[in-house]
C-alpha positions in Angstrom: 69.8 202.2 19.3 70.3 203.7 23.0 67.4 205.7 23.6 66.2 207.7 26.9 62.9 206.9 28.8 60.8 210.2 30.4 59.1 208.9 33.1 56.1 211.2 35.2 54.8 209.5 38.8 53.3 210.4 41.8 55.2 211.2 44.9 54.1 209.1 48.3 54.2 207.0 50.6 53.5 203.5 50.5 53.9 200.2 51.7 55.9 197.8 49.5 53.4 195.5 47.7 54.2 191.5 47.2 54.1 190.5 43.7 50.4 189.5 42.7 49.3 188.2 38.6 46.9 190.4 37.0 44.4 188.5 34.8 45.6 189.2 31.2 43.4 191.9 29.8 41.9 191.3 26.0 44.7 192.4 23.4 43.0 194.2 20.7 44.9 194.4 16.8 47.6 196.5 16.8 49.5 198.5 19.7 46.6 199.1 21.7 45.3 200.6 23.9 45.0 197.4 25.9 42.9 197.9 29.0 42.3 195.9 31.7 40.0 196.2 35.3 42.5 194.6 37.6 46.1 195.1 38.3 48.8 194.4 40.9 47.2 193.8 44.6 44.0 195.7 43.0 41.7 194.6 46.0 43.6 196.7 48.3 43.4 199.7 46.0 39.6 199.4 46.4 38.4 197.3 42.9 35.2 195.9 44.7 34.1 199.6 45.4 35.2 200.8 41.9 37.9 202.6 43.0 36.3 205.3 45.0 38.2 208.7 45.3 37.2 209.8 48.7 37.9 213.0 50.6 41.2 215.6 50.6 41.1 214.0 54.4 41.2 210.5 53.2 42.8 210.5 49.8 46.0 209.0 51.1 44.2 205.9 51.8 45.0 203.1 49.9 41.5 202.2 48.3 41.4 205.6 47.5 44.9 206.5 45.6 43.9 205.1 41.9 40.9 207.4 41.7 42.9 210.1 43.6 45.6 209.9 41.0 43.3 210.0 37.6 40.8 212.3 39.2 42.8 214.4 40.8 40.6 217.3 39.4 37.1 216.0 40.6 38.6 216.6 44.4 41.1 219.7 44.0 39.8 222.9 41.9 41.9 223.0 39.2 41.6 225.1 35.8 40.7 223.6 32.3 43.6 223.8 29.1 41.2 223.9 26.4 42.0 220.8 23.4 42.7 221.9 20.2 40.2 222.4 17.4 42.1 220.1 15.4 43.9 217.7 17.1 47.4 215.8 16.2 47.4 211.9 15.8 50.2 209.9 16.4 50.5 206.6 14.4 49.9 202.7 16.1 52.5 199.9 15.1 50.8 197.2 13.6 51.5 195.1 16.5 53.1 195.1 19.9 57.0 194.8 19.8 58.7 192.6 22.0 59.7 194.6 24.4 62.2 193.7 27.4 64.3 195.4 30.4 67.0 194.3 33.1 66.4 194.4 36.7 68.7 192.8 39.3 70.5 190.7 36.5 66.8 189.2 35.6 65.3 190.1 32.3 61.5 191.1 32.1 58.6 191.8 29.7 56.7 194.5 29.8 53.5 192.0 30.8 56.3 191.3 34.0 56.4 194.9 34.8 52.6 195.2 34.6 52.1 192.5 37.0 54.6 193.3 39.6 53.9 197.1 40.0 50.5 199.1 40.5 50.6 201.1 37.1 47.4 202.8 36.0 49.0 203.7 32.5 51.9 202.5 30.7 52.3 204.5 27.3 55.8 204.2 24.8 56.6 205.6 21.9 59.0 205.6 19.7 59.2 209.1 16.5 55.5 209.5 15.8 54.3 205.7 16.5 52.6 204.3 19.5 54.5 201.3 20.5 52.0 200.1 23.1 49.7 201.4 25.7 48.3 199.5 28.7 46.0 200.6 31.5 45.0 198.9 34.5 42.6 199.4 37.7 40.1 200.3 35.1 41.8 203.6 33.9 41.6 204.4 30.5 43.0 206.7 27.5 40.3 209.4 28.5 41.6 209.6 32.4 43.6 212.6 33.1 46.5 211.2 35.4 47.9 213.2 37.9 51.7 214.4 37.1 54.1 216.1 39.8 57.0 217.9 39.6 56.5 217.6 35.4 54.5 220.8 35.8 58.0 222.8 36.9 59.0 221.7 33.4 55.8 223.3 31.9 56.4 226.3 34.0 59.9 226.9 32.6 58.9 226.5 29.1 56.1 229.1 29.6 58.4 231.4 31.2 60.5 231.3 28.8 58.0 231.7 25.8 56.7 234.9 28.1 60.5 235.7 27.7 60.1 235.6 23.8 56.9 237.2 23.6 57.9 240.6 25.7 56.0 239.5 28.7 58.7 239.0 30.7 62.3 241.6 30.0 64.9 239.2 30.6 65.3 236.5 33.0 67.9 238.3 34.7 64.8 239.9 36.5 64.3 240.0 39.9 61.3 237.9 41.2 60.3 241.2 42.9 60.6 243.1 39.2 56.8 241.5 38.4 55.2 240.6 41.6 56.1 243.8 44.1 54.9 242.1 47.0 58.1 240.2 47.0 60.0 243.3 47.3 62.0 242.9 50.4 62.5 239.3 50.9 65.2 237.0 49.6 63.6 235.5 46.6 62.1 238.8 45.4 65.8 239.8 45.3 66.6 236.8 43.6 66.5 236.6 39.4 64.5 234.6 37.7 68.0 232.9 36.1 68.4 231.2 39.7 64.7 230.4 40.4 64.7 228.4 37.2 68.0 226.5 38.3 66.9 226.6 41.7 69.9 228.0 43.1 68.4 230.8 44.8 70.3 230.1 48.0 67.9 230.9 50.3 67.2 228.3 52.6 64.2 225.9 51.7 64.3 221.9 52.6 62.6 219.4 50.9 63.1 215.7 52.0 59.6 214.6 51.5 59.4 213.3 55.2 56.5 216.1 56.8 59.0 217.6 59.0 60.8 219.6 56.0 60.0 223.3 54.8 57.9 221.8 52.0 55.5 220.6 54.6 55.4 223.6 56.3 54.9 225.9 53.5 52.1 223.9 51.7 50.5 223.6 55.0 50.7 227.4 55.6 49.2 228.2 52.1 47.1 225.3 51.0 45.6 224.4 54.8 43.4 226.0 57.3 45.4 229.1 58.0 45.2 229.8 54.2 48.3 232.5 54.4 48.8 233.8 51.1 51.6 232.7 49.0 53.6 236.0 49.4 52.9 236.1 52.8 54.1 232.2 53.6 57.2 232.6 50.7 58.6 235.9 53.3 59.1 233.5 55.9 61.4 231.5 54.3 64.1 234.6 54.2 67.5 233.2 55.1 70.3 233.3 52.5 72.7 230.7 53.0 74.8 231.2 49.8 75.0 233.6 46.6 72.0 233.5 44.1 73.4 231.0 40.9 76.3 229.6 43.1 74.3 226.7 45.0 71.9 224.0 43.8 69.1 223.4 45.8 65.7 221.2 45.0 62.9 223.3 46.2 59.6 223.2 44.9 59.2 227.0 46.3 60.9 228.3 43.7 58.8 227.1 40.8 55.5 228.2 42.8 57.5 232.0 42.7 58.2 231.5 39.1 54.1 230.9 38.4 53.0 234.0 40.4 56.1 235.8 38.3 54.5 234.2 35.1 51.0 235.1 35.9 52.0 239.0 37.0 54.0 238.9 33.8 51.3 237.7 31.2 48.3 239.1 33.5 46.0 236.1 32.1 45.0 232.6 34.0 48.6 230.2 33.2 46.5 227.5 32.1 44.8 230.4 29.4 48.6 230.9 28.3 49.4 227.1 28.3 46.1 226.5 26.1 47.4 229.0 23.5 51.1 228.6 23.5 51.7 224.8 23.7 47.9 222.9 24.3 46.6 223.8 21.1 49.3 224.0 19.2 50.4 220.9 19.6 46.7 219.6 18.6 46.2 217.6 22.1 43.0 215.6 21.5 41.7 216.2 25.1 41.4 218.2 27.6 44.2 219.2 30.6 44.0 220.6 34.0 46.1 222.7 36.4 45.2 222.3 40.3 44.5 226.6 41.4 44.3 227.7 44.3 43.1 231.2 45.1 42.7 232.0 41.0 47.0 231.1 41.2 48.1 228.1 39.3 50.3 225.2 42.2 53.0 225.4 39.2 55.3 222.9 41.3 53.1 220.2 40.6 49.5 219.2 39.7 48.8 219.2 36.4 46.5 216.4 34.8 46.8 215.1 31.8 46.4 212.0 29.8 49.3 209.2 28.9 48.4 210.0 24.7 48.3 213.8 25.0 51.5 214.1 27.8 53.2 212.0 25.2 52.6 214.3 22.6 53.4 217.3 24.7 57.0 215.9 25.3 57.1 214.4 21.3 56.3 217.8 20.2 57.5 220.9 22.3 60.3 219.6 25.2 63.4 220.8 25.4 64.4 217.2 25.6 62.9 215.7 22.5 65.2 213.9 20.2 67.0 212.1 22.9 69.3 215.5 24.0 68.5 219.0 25.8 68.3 221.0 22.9 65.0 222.5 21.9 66.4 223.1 18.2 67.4 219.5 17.7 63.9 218.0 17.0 64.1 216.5 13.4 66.8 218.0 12.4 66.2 221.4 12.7 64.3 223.7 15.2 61.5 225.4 12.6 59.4 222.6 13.4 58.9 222.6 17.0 59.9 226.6 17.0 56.8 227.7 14.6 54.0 224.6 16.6 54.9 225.7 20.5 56.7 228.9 20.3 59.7 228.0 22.2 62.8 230.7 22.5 65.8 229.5 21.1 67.6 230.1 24.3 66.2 227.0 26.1 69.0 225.1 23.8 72.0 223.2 25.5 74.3 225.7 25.6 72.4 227.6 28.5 71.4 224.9 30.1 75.4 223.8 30.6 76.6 224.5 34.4 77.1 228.3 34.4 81.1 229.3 35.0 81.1 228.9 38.5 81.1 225.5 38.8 78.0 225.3 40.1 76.5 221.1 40.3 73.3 222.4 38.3 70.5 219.0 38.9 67.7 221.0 37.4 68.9 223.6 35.1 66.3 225.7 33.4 64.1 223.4 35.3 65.1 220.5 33.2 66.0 217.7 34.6 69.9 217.3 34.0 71.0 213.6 32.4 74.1 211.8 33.0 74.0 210.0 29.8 73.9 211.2 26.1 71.7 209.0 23.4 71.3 209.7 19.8 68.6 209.0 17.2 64.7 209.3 17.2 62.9 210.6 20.1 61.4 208.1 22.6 59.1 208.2 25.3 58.0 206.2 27.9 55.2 207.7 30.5 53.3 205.5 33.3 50.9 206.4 35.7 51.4 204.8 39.0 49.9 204.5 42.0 52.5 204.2 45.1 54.3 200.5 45.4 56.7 198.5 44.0 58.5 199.9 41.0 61.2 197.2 39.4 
């Protein structure tokens, strides 16, 4: 049965790591969780230390990345998404399947992968049953693992609940239409339509490299000068093609989609998330979302852990069941619909190329597949620490 694999990891740097055997961790009965103190190179990653999670100045270190990527929240403020009162249990297979994937015409276990890359946590499932779930460098199931650009994903799907709920008109509003301050500048003028596909077509860069705009904008608002995020969004003002005609990654565009979402629902975003989705979902444990200056970082930064991330994706994406239809999950949409509240117009039909032709990458904020699968929904999510991935 093909199936489709959603993947969260953390964006860096890093140098390539040689392959290095992890001492095979105690399996208990059943799928898991398995978990084990060591892991790929873990003496460099600071195991005789414990892991430590040092400074903002320092977190970039390599003895410091495992604690700075599963306590994320002990170094950055962040806000708290409440668990549910009555939390959602998925089911454990009786036993670990065997299972196996192809890389560079070599086939390898799961054990394999878990020895030649520095993954914290390593969670499948398959419907409503844990297949397995590993950690290593002494993470666990109650580690919240820092996630990336999953958190535009969340964005969207608030937005348009907000949408649903009368907060926000119609996402044919201008960015300027909720937060005023924008009035004037290109992305105020753009809609919230070409935020979400980011195809605003002002000019933004992102190429990871710390020359790009990124770098420059998050060191504008997040470092010494502490401009605030209207004032540091106005400087990048240049339109370089129509709004909705031009694809463009920019992780700008999601951080003017929070401020819309937090003008629009005049309440903390994590507050929103808690009641909308969180709760409803019955997440076991607790969530955060990195703030700065009371304003959620929506491109980024929310913590989570492997079992209730996985149940997020199992229970309110727009991409459960294999396809981009929020109405598809078990074979109808009243399901999903009545748990997390999600509009019906975050289906596949809207999230299709719009007329003009335009290469759409990240419609809706979704990450666009090339392939089509069928069947139950599956998930795969790891937590990984920067190195070899194979």
């Amino acid at each position: 049965m093909p199936v489709r694999f959603v993947f969260f990891s953390f964006v860096g740097i890093g140098a390539l790591l040689g392959i290095a055997s992890a001492r095979e961790p105690d399996k208990p009965d059943g799928a898991g969780p398995v978990f084990s103190a060591t892991g790929p190179e873990a003496a460099a990653y600071g195991a005789a230390e414990g892991y430590p999670l040092g400074t903002r100045a320092t977190s970039d270190q390599l003895q410091h990345l495992v604690a700075f990527h599963s306590r994320f929240d002990d170094l950055i403020p962040s806000g708290i998404v409440m668990r549910a009162a009555e939390p959602w249990s998925f089911q454990r297979a009786p036993g670990e399947p065997k299972i196996t994937y192809e890389f560079q015409s070599n086939r390898y276990t799961v054990a394999d992968y878990l020895n030649r890359n520095p993954v914290t946590g390593l969670l499948i499932a398959k419907d409503d049953t844990i297949l397995l779930e590993h950690y290593q460098y002494a993470r666990s199931d109650r580690h919240r693992f820092l996630s990336q650009s999953m958190a535009k994903t969340i964005t969207a799907m608030l937005i348009g609940i907000a949408v649903s709920k009368g907060s926000v008109k119609s996402i044919d509003d201008t960015a300027a239409t909720h937060v005023p301050k924008l009035a004037g500048t290109e992305y105020g003028r753009t809609r919230i339509r070409d935020l979400l596909h980011m195809a605003s077509g002002v000019d933004f860069s992102e190429r990871l490299d710390g020359k790009d705009d990124l770098s420059r904008f998050v060191a504008d608002i997040f470092g010494l000068s502490r401009t605030a995020m209207v004032v540091g969004v106005a400087k990048f003002n240049t339109r370089v093609a129509p709004p909705g005609t031009r694809w463009n990654y920019a992780s700008v565009e999601t951080l003017v989609l929070g401020r819309v979402l937090r003008e629009a629902i005049r309440r903390p975003i994590t507050d929103y998330l808690r009641e909308k989705i969180w709760q409803p979902i019955g997440a076991e444990a607790e969530a955060s979302w990195a703030v700065d200056r009371g304003q959620e970082v929506t491109y980024c930064c929310f913590n989570a852990g492997c079992y209730e991330t996985t149940l997020g994706w199992h229970d309110c994406s727009p991409m459960t069941g294999c396809g981009w239809d929020a109405n598809s999950f078990r074979g109808s949409g009243f399901w999903t619909q009545q748990r997390c509240g999600l509009p019906k117009p975050i289906s596949l039909r809207v999230l299709r190329p719009p007329s003009t032709g335009m290469a759409i990458r990240y419609g809706f904020s979704l990450a666009q597949g090339e392939s089509s699968c069928s069947g139950a929904s599956t998930a795969s999510l790891y937590s990984s620490i920067p190195g070899r991935r194979s």
